[in-house]
N, C-alpha and C positions, 0 to 999 in steps of 0.2 A: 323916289317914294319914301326915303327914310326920314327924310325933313317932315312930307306930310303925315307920316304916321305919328311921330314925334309930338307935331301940332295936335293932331285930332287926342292922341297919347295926354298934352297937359292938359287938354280943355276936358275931356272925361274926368281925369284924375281931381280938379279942383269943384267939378259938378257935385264928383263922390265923396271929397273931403267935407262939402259945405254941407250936405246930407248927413253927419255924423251920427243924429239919431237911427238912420237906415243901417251903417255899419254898425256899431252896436247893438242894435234889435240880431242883424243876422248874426251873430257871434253870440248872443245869449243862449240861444236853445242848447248848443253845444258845449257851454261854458255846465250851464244847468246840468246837462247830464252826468260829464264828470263832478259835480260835486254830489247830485244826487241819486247819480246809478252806481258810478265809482265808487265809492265804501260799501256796496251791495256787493257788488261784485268780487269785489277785495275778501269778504267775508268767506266765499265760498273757492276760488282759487288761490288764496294768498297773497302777499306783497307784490309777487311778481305781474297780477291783474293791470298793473298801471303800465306796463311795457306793451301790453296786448291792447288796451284800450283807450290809449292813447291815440297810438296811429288812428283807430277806428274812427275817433271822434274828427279826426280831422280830414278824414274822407268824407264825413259826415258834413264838416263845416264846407267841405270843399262842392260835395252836391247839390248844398242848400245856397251856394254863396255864388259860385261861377257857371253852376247847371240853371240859377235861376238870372242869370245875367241879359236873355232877353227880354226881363220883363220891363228893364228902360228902354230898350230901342224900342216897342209897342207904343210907347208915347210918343219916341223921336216919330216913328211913323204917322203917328194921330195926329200930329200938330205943325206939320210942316218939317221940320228940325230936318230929318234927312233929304228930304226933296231938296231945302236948300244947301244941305252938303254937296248932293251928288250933280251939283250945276256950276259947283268949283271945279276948279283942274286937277284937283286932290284925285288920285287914282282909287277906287272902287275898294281895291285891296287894302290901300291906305286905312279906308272909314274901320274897315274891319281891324285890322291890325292894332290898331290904335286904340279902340275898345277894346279887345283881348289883352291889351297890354295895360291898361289899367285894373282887369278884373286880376290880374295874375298878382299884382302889387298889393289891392288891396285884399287878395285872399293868404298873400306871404304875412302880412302886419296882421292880420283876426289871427294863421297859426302859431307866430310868434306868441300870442297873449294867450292860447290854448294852452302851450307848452307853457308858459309860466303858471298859469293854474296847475297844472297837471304837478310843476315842481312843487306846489305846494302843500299836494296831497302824499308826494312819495315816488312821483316817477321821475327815471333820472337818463341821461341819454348823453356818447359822449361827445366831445364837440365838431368831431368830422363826422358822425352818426348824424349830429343836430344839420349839421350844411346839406350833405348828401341827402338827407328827407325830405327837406326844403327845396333841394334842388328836382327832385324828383315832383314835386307839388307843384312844379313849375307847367309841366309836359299836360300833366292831368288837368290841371287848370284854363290851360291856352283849348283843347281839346274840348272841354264842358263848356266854356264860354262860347266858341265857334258855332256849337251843335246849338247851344240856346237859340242864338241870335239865327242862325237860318231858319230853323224851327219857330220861333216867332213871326217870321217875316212871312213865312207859307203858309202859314193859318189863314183864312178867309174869315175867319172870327174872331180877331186877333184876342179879343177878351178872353178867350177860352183858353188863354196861352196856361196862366197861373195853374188854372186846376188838372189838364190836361199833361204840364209839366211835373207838379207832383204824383200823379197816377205811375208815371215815369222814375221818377227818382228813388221814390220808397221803397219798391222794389229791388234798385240797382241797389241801395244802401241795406238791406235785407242780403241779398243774395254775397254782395262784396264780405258778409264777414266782417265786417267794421264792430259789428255791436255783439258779437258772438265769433271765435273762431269757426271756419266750415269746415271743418278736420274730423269732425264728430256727427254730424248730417248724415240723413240717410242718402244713399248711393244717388240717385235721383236728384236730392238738392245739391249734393257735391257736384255732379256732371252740370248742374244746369248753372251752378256757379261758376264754374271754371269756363264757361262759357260768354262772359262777360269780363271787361279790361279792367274793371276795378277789384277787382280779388285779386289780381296780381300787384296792382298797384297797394293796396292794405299791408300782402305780403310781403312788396320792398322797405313800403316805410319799416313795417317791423323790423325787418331783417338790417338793415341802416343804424335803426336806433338801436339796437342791441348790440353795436359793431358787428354784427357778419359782415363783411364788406365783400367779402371773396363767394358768397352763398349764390344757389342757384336761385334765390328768394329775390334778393336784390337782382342781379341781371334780368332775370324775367320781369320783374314789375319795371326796371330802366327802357328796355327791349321794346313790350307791350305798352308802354304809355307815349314812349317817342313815336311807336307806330300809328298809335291811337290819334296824336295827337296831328301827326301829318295826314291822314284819312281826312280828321274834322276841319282844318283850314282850309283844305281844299275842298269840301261841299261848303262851307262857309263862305269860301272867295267868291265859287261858283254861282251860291245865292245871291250876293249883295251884285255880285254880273248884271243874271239876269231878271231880278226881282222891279216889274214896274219899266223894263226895258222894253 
């Protein structure tokens, strides 16, 4: 299986690379924010604003970029493309694997260029803080991509995937904290926050980029998104099983 995931692995990744306008559209919204909510922001909490919303943005990049990851396979589905994958001997698991491993690449290089914007306005992270985030964007990523893609495939509408998927997302990225701490939320949003895996995941990055390495911040968002992310390959494998089977 790891040769075939490997295969399906370059041939996504060179589909995504030749797309380049699609990766850059997705990295703008979040680019845009930090240059033009981040000096707002900066205003009313101080220098330090770039520590806290930093991470935010790239949760942000990360629900817009690998939560909307199956809105390619809707077309691999519309035009044949997987039918003819899953009549190779490539295993099931493989087709998946191998598109989750392209969204996790191409959402490490969009936060890579998050984090250089972000040094350019004032935010600064140290360099085991910058791996350890990245690495952690790893779990979160493979988890959003899995859950796309079976949630795509399940729709009987498949076109309803896009707006039905942001109904979803905004939400998660509301309640995560990404664009506001929830430390300050009335009891109600606090509970309904902590209730979902990316507010722990916001609170690792932070906690990462500011060196806490030893913080109960970091462990829980490590903990909660390795969990997370094993839960969603496994409904993900399960789908691409028996989806059409």
């Amino acid at each position: 299986m790891p040769r075939d995931t490997w295969l399906i692995f370059r041939h996504q990744l060179r589909l995504s690379l030749g797309g380049w306008f699609g990766l850059v559209f997705g990295v703008l919204q979040p680019v845009l924010n930090l240059a033009l909510f981040g000096p707002l922001l900066s205003a009313y909490l101080g220098p330090g604003s770039w520590q806290v919303f930093v991470p935010g943005v790239l949760m942000q990049l990360a629900l817009l970029s690998a939560g909307l990851a199956g809105f390619g396979i809707v077309f691999d589905a519309r035009f044949g493309v997987l039918d003819r994958q899953r009549v190779t001997p490539a295993p099931r698991t493989a087709l998946l694997l191998g598109r989750v491993l392209t969204n996790v690449v191409v959402l490490l290089g969009q936060s890579l260029l998050v984090v250089a914007v972000g040094f350019a306005f004032g935010f600064r992270v140290p360099l085991a803080g910058l791996f350890i985030g990245l690495a952690l964007i790893v779990p979160l990523a493979v988890s959003l991509a899995a859950l796309s893609y079976a949630f795509a495939l399940t729709l009987r509408r498949q076109e309803m995937f896009a707006p039905m998927s942001s109904t979803v997302i905004v939400p998660m990225l509301l309640l995560s904290g990404a664009l506001l701490p929830m430390s300050t939320a009335p009891a109600w949003l606090d509970a309904l926050s902590r209730a979902t895996p990316f507010r722990y995941a916001v609170e690792g990055l932070r906690a990462a980029f500011a060196g806490h390495y030893a913080s109960a911040a970091l462990t829980g968002g490590v903990v909660v998104s390795v969990a997370f992310a094993a839960v969603a390959v496994a409904v993900g494998t399960r789908t691409f099983i028996r989806w059409n089977a």
